[in-house]
C-alpha positions as MATLAB code, in Angstrom:
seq = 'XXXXXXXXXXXXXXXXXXXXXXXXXXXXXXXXXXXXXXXXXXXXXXXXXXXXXXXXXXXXXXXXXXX';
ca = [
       0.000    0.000    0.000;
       2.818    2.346    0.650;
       4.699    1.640   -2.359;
       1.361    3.042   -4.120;
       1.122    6.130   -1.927;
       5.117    7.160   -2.504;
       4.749    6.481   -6.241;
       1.652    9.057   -6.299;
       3.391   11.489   -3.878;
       7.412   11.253   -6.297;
       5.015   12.003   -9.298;
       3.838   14.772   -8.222;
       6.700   16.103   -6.968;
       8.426   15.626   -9.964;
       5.645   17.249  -12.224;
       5.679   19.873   -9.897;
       9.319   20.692  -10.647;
       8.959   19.892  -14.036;
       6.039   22.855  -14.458;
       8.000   25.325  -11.674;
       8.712   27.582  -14.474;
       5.211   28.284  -15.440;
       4.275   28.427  -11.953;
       7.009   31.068  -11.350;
       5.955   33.009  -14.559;
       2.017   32.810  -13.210;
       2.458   33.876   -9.720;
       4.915   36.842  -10.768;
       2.229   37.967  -13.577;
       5.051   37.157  -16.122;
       3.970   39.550  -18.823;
       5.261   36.377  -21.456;
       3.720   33.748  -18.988;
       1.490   31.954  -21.448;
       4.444   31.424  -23.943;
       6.302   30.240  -20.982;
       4.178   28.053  -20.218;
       4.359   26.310  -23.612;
       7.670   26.201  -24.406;
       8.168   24.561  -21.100;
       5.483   21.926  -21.533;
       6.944   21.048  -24.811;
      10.843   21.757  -24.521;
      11.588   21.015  -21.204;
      12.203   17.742  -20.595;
      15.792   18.719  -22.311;
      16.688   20.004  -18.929;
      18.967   22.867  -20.799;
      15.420   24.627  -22.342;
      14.055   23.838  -18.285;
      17.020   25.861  -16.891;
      16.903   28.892  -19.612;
      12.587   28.566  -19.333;
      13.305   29.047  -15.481;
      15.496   32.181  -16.229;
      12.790   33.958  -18.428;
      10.600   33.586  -15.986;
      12.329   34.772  -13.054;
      13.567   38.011  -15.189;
       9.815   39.501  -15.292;
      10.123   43.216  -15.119;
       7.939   44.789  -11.776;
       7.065   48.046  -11.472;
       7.556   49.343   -8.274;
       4.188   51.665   -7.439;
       5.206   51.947   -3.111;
       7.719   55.172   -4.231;
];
C-alpha cells in the first residue's frame, strides 16, 4: 500500500518541478507567462530549455508603485 502512496506522492513532486517555471511566470504575472508556459510543456524535458525557461521567468520586469 505504501509503495502506491510514494509512487503518487514522487510524481507529483516531480511534475511539480517539471512545471516550476510556469508556476514562477504565473504567480509573478510574467507579462510572457502563457508562452512560458508552452515552451516549457513542450521543450523542457531537455533540462537545458528547463534551466533557460526558469530564467525567463524569473527576469519579469515589476514596477515598483510603493515610491
Amino acid at each position: 500500500m505504501f509503495d502506491n502512496t510514494i509512487t503518487v506522492i514522487l510524481l507529483i513532486l516531480i511534475v511539480g518541478l517539471y512545471m516550476l517555471p510556469t508556476l514562477i511566470a504565473f504567480a509573478r504575472d510574467h507579462p510572457s507567462r502563457a508562452r512560458i508556459g508552452v515552451v516549457n510543456i513542450l521543450f523542457a524535458w531537455t533540462m537545458v530549455v528547463w534551466v533557460v525557461v526558469f530564467i525567463w521567468a524569473l527576469a519579469a520586469q515589476h514596477d515598483d508603485d510603493e515610491g
